[in-house]
N, C-alpha and C positions, 0 to 999 in steps of 0.2 A: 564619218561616224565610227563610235568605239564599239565591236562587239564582240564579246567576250564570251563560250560556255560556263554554262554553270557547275560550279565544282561540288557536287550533291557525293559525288562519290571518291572524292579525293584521301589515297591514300592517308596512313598515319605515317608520317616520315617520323617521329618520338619511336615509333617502334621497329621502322626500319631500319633506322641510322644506330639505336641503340646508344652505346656509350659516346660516338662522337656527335652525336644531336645535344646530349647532357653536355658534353664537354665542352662546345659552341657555348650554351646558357651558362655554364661556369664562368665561362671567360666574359660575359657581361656582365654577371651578377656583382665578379670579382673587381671587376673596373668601371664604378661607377661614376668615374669622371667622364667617360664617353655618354653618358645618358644626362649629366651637367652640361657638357659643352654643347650635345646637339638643341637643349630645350633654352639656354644662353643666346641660340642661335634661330630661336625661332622652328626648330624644325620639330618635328614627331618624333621622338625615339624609336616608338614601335615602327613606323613607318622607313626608320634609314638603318635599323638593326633587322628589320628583317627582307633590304635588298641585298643585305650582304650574308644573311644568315645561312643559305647555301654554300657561301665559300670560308666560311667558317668549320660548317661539318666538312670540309674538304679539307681543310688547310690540318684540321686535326686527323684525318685520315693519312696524310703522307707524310707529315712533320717528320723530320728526322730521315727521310727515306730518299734523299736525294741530295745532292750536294750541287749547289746554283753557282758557285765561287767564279768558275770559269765560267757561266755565260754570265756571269754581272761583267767580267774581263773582258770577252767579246762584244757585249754591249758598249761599253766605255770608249772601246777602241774603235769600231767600226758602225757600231748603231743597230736599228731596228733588226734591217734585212738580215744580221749575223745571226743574233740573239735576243727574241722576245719570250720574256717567261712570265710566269707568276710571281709575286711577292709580298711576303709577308702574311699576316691573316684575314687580309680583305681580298689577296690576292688579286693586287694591281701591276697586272704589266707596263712596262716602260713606254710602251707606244700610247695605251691608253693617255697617262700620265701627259703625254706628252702633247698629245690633242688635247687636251681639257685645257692645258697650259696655255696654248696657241690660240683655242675658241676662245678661252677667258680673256685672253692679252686684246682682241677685235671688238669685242663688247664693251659697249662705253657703261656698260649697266655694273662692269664689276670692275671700272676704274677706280673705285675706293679701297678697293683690299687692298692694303699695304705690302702682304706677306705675297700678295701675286706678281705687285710691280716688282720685288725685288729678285723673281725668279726667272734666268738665263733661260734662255727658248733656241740660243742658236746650235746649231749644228757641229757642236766642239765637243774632246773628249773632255774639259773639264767640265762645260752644263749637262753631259751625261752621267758625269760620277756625282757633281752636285741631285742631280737627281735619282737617281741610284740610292743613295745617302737617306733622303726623302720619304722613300719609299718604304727603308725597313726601321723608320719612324714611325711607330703607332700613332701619335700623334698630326705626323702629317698624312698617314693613310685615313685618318677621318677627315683633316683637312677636305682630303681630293673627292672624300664620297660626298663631305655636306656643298662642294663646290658644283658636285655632279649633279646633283640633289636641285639647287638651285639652276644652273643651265640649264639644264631638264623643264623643269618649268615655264621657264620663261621660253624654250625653241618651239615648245609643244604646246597645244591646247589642250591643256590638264585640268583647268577649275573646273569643268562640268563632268567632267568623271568624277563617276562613284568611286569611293577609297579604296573598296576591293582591285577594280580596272585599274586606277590607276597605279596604284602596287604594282601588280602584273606586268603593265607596261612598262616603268619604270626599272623593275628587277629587271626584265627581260635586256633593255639597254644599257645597263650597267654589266650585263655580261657578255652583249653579243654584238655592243658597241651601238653609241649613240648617234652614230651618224649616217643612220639608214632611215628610210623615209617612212612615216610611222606606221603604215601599211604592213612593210614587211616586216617592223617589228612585232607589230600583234600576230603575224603569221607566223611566226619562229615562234613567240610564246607559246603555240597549241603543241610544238610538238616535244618527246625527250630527247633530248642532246646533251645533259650536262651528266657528267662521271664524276667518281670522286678520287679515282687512283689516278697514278704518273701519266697512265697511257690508257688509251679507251679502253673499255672492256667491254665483258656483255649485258651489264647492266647501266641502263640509264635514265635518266628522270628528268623529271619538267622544273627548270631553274625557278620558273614564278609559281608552281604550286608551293612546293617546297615554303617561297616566301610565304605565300597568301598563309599558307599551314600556321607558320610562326606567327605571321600579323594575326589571325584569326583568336592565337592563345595567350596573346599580347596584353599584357596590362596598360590601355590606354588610358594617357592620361587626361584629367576632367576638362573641359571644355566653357 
């Protein structure tokens, strides 16, 4: 069973976040091919724009504030154990990435994506820079989210959750990794763990209110 507290008293992150919460909505509003491609694809916009909407106010908090150059290099050369970071404005790490690749290549359910079979999964520095490559693709970072989106789905018993739950759980997975047993991911969603600077601080927040906040002021669409 799913069970979730009720978010009666859920901060305003619009007023916390301030200018990088606007600034996240900017960057949707401004790119309205990602809300064509996800509803092409069958999915909710509000619902896969707001698991990532947390790392969006994030990605627009350190932009610029750090230089990846060298671990994309150490990643390429050596792999995970060197160097796993963020990337991009979905802010997907190279391991995630890489798992998603691997469970999707096992499932016979998503033997028809074309653009999967044609992606290296082995253990070489060129299918790490191929994937590297990938990543600070806008394009392919929605790829991997509406990929997660669907795995998700189909690993987990999600059709009898409520929209709210199931948000929750699903943001929670996309940020603290899909392949823990769905137990402990509801129990990670209760508590704050997610920052939005390079390195912890003393502030920190609940990754799926955050969401639930967005999905809640979300223009869904009719039904």
């Amino acid at each position: 069973m799913f069970l979730y507290g009720q978010a009666n008293d859920q901060p305003d992150y619009n007023e916390i976040f301030g200018e990088q919460y606007i600034e996240a909505q900017r960057y949707l509003n401004e790119n309205q091919w990602i809300t064509t491609t996800l509803v092409r694809h069958k999915i909710d916009p509000c619902f896969a724009q707001s698991i990532i909407y947390p790392e969006l106010i994030r990605y627009s908090c350190i932009k610029d504030k750090i230089e990846i150059q060298a671990l994309k290099t150490l990643y390429v050369q050596y792999g995970e154990k060197y160097a796993d970071f963020s990337v991009g404005r979905f802010q997907i790490k190279p391991s995630f990435a890489e798992k998603l690749e691997t469970d999707l290549k096992k499932n016979t359910i998503f033997h028809s994506e074309n653009e999967l079979q044609k992606i290296d999964t082995a253990q070489s520095v060129k299918a790490r820079l191929e994937r590297i490559k990938r990543l600070e693709s806008a394009t392919w970072q929605l790829q991997y989210l509406m990929w997660f989106i669907m795995l998700s789905q189909e690993r987990f018993n999600l059709a009898t959750m409520p929209d709210g739950e199931k948000l929750k759980f699903v943001a929670t997975a996309y940020n603290c990794g899909y392949n823990k047993p769905a137990k402990q991911i509801i129990e990670i969603s209760k508590h704050n763990y997610f920052h939005t600077g390079i390195f912890s601080g003393k502030d920190f927040y609940n990754y799926s209110d955050i969401s639930l906040f967005y999905w809640r002021n979300c223009s869904h669409p009719s039904k």
